[in-house]
Structure formats: structure tokens, C-alpha cells
C-alpha positions in Angstrom: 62.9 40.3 -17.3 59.2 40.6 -17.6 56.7 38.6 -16.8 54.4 38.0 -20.0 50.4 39.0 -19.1 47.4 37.7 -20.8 46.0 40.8 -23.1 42.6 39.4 -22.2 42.1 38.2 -18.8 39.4 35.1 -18.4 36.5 35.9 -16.0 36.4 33.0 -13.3 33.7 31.1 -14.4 30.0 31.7 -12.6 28.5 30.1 -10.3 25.5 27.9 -11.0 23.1 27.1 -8.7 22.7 23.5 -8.0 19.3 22.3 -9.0 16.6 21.1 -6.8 15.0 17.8 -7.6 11.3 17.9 -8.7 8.9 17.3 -6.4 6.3 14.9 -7.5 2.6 16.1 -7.9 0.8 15.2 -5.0 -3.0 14.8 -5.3 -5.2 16.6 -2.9 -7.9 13.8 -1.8 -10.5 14.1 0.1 -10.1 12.4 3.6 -12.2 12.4 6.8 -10.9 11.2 10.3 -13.3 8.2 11.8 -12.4 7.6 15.6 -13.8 4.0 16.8 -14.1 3.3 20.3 -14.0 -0.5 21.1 -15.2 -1.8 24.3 -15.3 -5.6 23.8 -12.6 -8.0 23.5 -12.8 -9.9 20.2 -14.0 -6.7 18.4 -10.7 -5.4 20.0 -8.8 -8.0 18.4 -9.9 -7.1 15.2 -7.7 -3.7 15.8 -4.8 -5.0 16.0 -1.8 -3.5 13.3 -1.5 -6.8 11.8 -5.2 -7.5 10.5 -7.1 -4.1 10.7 -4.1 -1.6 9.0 -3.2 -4.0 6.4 -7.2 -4.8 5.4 -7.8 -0.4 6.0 -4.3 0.4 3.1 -5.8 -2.7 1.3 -8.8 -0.7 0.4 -7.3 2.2 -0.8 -4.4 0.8 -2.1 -6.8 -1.3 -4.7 -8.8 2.3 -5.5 -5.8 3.9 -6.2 -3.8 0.6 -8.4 -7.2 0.3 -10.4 -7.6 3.8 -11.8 -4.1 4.2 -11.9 -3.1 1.2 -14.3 -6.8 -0.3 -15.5 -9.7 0.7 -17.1 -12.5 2.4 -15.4 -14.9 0.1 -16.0 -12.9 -2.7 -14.6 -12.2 -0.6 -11.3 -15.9 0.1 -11.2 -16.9 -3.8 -11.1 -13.9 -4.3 -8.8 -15.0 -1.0 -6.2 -18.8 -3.0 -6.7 -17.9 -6.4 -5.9 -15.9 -5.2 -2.4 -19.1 -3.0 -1.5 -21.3 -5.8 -2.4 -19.1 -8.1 0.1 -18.9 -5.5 2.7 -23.0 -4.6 2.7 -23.8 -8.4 2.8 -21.7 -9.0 6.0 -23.6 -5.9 7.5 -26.8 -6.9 6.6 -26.5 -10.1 7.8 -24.9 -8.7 11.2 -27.9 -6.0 11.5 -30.4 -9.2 11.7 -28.3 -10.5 14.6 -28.5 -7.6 16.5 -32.0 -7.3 15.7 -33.2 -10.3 17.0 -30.5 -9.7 20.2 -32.4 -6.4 20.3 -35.9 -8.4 21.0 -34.2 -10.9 23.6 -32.8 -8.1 25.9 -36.1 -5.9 25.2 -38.0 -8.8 26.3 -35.8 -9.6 29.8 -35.7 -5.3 30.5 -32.1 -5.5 29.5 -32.6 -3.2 26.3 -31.1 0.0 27.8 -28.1 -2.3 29.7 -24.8 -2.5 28.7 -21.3 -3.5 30.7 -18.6 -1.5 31.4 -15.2 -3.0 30.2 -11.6 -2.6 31.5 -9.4 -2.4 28.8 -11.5 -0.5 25.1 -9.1 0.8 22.3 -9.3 4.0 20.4 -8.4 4.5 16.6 -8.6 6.6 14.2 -9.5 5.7 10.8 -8.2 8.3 8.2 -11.5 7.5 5.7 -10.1 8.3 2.5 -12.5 6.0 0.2 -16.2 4.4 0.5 -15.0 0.7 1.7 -12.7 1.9 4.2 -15.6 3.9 6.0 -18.0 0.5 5.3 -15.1 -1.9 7.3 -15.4 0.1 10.0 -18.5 0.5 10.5 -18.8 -3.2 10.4 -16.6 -3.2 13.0 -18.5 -0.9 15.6 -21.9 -3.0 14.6 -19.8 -6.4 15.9 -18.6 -4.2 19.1 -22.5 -3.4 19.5 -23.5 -7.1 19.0 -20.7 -8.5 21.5 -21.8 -5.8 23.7 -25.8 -7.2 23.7 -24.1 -10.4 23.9 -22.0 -10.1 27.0 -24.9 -8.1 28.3 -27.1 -11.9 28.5 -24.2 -13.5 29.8 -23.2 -11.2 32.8 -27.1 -11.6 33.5 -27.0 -15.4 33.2 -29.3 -16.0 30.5 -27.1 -17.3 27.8 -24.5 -19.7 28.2 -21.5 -19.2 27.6 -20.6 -21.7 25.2 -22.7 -19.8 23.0 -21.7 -16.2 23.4 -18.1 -17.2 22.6 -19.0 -19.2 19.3 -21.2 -16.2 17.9 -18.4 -13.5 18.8 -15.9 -16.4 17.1 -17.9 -16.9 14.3 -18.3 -13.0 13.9 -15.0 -11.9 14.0 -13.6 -14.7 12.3 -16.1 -13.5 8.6 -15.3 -10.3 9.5 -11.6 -10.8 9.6 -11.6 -13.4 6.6 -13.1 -10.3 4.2 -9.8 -8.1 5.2 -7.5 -11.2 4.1 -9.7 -11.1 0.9 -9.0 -7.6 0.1 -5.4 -7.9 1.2 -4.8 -10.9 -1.2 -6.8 -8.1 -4.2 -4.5 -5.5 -3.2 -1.5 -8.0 -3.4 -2.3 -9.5 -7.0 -3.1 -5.9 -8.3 -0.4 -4.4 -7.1 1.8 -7.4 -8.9 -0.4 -6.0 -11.8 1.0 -2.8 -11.5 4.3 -4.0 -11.3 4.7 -5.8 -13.9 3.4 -2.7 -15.9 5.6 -1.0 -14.8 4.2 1.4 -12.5 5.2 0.6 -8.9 7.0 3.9 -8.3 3.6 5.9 -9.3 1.5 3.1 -6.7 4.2 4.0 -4.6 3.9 7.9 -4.5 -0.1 7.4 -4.3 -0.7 5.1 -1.6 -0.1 6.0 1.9 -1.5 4.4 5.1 -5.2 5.4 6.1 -5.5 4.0 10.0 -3.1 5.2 12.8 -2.1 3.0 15.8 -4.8 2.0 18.2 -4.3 3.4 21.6 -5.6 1.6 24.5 -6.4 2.8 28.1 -3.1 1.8 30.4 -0.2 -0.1 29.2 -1.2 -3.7 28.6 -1.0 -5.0 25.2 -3.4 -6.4 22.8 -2.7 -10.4 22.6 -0.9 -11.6 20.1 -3.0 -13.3 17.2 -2.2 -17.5 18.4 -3.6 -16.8 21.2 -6.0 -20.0 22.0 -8.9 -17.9 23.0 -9.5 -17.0 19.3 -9.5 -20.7 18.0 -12.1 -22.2 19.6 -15.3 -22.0 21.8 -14.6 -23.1 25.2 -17.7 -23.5 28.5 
């Protein structure tokens, strides 16, 4: 008995290589690093991860939602109103310094400044116009708290005083991030409900890295009373 063969043997069918998944197009953008040195304490405060990075991907998060799902014009009024808000605040805090300037001028404390115990580096990762205009705010209130404590450690203003300006400072500087985190928030909603969250997604990326501090002790946590209110 024989064993019946095929006249025409089937080839084992070929091996297909499994395909890779796309890779999304990446945009090359233009980015330079900014690294801030703070020396004072409530300018510090302002560099903590839970006001400073959300208020630094804020600002580029709006850039990137605005020309990804709006019209240009409408991301140009929106990129002019945050400038507009961010060059008042400076303006207003270079006529502060200004006239700080004259006092210590006047009392021979113009090239004087403390030494403090505890600054913080970070770097900002500038990848749009605002984010490079925040921080610079933030260096001119390190400046300004720097003149400041410079009068008190030489007993000419009280302290009362010092604490409410550095208070008042940091408390407009730190409202105008919550203002551009509540924008980012309500466009990226807009974006959403468009449709488009996976392509906000892919775009937007964080633009500040942790703030590193000299030793081990931590920044305070934001109830802290100090922050509240002025106190002699």
C-alpha cells in the first residue's frame, strides 16, 4: 500500500514582518535654557512645582492649543493680552526698585546686598515669549526683596513693611500664573470638546525642570502662615 502524495506540494507560507507603529511627527521648536538663581525667600516660594511649573506649561500649553484648534487672529489677541499682563506687572515692579534704588543710594547701601542660606536653582526650558517674560519677573522681585532685606538688616525699614511689600509682590505675581493656568484649563476644554486632545497631547510637554536647592531642606509647603499675613 502506498501512501497517496500531493502532485503539487504547498510552499509554507512567508513570513511577514510585523509592522511598526507610526511615529507621530514631532515639531522641531526652538527652545533656549534660562537658569534663575533665587536668593530670597518669598521669591523662592514662587518656585515651588506647584505654582511656578504649572503657570511655565500654562504658557506654552495656551500657544500651542490656540494655533492648533483657533484662528490666528484669535491666538494673536490671546498671545497680546498675556504679554500686555505680564509687561504691566514688570513695569510697575521696575518703579519699585527704582525708587528702592534711590533709598539705598542715598544711605551708601547701593552696592550692598546679603548673603542668604538656602537660594534655589532652575532651569527654565524658554520655548515661547511669555514664558521668558514670567521669569524674568521673577528675578526683578528676587532683586527687589534683595534691596528690601538689604534696609532691614541695616535697620532702616521696619519690618512690618518689608514683609507686606514682598507679600504684596509675590502674591500679583503669583495670582497672574493662576490666571494663565485657569486660560490654559478652559482652552484646553476647547480643544477637547473639538476633538483634539490627543494632538494637544503630543504637542505640549513641560518647559521648567525641578528646582534644586543648596543642602537637603525642603521648600515650605504653600499654608504655611508666613505667606498669609504681615507679621512685626
Amino acid at each position: 500500500m502506498t501512501v497517496p502524495t500531493d502532485p503539487k506540494p504547498t510552499a509554507p507560507p512567508a513570513r511577514t514582518r510585523p509592522s511598526r507603529p507610526r511615529q507621530p511627527y514631532r515639531h522641531s521648536r526652538p527652545v533656549f535654557d534660562l537658569t534663575l538663581r533665587i536668593q530670597s525667600e518669598y521669591a523662592r516660594r514662587l518656585l515651588r512645582d506647584r505654582e511656578f511649573r504649572p503657570a511655565m506649561h500654562a504658557l506654552y500649553g495656551i500657544e500651542v492649543i490656540l494655533h492648533l484648534v483657533g484662528e490666528d487672529d484669535d491666538a494673536e489677541q490671546v498671545e497680546t493680552l498675556i504679554r500686555e499682563r505680564l509687561e504691566g506687572l514688570a513695569d510697575e515692579l521696575q518703579r519699585e526698585i527704582a525708587r528702592l534704588q534711590v533709598l539705598l543710594a542715598d544711605r551708601g547701601l547701593d552696592k550692598t546686598r546679603p548673603r542668604y542660606t538656602h537660594p534655589v536653582t532652575a532651569t527654565v526650558h524658554v520655548a515661547s515669549p511669555t514664558i521668558a517674560l514670567y521669569a524674568a519677573l521673577i528675578q526683578e522681585f528676587d532683586r527687589l526683596l534683595m534691596g528690601l532685606d538689604t534696609l532691614w538688616l541695616s535697620g532702616l525699614l521696619p519690618s512690618k513693611e518689608r514683609l507686606a511689600v514682598a507679600i504684596r509682590w509675590r502674591n500679583r505675581i503669583g495670582g497672574a500664573g493662576q490666571e494663565f493656568i485657569g486660560l490654559h484649563r478652559r482652552a484646553y476644554a476647547a480643544a477637547e470638546r473639538r476633538g483634539q486632545r490627543a494632538t494637544v497631547d503630543e504637542a505640549e510637554r513641560e518647559v521648567v525642570s525641578v528646582p534644586e536647592e543648596e543642602g537637603s531642606e525642603a521648600l515650605p509647603p504653600a499654608d504655611d502662615p508666613a505667606v498669609s499675613e504681615p507679621t512685626d
